[in-house]
C-alpha positions in Angstrom: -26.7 19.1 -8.2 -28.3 16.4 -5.1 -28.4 14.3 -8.2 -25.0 14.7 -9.3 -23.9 14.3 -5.9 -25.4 11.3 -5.5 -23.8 10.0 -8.5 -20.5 10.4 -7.8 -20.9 9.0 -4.0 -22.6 5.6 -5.3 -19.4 5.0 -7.9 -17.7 2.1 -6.6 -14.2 3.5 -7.0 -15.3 6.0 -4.3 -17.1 3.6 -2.1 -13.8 1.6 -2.3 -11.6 4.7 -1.1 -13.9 5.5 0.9 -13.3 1.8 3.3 -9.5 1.9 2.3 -9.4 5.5 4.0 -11.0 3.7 6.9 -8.9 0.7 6.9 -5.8 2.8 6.9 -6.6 5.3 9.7 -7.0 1.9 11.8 -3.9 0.2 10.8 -2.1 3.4 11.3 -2.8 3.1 15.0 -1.5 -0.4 14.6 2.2 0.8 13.1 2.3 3.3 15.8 1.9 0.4 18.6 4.5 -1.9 16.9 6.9 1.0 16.7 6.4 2.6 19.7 5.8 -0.6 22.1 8.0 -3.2 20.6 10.5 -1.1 18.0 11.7 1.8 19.7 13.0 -0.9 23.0 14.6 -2.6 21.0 16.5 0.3 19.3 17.1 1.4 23.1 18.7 -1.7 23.9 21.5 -1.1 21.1 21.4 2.0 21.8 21.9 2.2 25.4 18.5 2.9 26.5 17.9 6.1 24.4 14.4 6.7 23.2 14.2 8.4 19.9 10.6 9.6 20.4 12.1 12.4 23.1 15.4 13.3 21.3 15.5 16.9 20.1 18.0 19.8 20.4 16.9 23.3 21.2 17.3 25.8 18.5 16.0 29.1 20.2 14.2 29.5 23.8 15.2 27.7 26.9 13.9 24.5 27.9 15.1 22.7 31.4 17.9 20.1 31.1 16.4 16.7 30.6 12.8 18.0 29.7 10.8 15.7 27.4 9.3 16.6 23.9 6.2 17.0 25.0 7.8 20.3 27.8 9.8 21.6 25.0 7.1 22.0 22.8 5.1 23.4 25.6 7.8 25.9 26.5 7.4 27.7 23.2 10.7 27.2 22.5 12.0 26.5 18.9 13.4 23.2 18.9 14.5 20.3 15.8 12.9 17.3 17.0 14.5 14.7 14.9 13.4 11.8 17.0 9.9 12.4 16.2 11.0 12.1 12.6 13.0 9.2 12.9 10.1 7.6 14.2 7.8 9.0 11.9 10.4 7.4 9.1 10.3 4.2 10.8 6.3 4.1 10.5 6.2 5.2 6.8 8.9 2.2 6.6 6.8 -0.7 8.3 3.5 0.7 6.2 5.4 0.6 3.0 6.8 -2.7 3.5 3.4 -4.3 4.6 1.6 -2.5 1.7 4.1 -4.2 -0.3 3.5 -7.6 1.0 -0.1 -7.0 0.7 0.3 -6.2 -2.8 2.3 -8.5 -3.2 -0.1 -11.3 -2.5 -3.2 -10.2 -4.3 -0.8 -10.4 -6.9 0.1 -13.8 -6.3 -4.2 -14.6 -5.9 -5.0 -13.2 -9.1 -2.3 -15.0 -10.7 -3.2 -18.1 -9.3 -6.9 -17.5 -10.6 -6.1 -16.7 -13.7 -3.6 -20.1 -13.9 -7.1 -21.6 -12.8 -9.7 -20.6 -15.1 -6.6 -20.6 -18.0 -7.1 -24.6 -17.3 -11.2 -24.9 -16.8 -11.4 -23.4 -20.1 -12.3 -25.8 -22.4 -9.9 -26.0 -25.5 -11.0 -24.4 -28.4 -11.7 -26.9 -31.4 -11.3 -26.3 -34.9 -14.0 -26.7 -37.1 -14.7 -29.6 -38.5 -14.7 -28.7 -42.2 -12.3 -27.0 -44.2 -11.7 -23.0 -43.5 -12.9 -20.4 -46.0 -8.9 -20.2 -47.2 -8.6 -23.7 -48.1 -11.9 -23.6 -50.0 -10.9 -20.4 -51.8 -7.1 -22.5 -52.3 -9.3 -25.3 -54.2 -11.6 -23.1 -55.8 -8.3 -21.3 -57.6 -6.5 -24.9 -58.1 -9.8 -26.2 -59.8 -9.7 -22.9 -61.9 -6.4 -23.3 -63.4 -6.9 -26.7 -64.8 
C-alpha cells in the first residue's frame, strides 16, 4: 500500500495540483487585498461611503444599532449578511476574470509555438521515383497492349 502510495504522489498530474493548490491559496490573499483595499473605496465613493463588507440586517436576536459584522456575529444573533456575499461575489469575479486572461495567454503561447515549429519543419519531399500506384498504372497499361 507505501508502494502504491508512493505511486500516485510521484504522478505529475498530482505534483502539478499539488503547486496550483499552493499557488491559488496565495493569490487568494492577493484578490482579497485588491477588493478589500482598493475595490470596496471605490464602491464607497458611489455609494456614499457605505462599506459592503459590514452590511447585514438582523433576522432574529438583537444586536446594538450601528454594530459591525464582526459584533453581530458575536452576539449570536441570526443575521443575512449580504455584504459579505457581495464581496465574496466580487472576489470569485476578479479570480475568474484573471484565470481567464491567464488562460487566455498560454493559449496564445502554445499557439505561437506551434506557428513556430509548423515553419522549422522542414517540407516534406516526394520521392524521387515514381509511387507504387503509377508503377502498378504502367504495369496494367503495358498489359493491355
Amino acid at each position: 500500500m507505501l508502494q502504491e502510495f508512493r505511486n500516485f504522489i510521484a504522478k505529475g498530474n498530482v505534483m502539478d495540483m499539488a503547486v496550483g493548490i499552493i499557488i491559488g491559496a496565495a493569490f487568494t490573499a492577493i484578490v482579497q487585498s485588491v477588493v478589500h483595499d482598493l475595490i470596496n473605496p471605490i464602491v464607497g465613493l458611489f455609494t456614499g461611503g457605505i462599506d459592503f463588507t459590514d452590511q447585514y440586517v438582523v433576522l432574529a436576536g438583537s444586536v446594538p444599532e450601528g454594530s459591525s459584522l464582526e459584533i453581530a456575529r458575536e452576539s449570536g444573533a441570526s443575521i443575512f449578511a449580504y455584504g459579505s456575499f457581495l464581496m465574496a461575489v466580487v472576489n470569485f469575479l476578479i479570480i475568474a476574470f484573471v484565470v481567464f486572461l491567464l488562460v487566455k495567454g498560454v493559449n496564445r503561447i502554445k499557439e505561437a509555438a506551434m506557428r513556430e515549429e509548423d515553419s522549422a519543419a522542414p517540407a516534406e519531399t516526394k520521392p524521387a521515383g515514381p509511387s507504387q500506384l503509377d508503377v502498378l498504372l504502367e504495369i496494367r497499361d503495358s498489359l493491355k497492349r
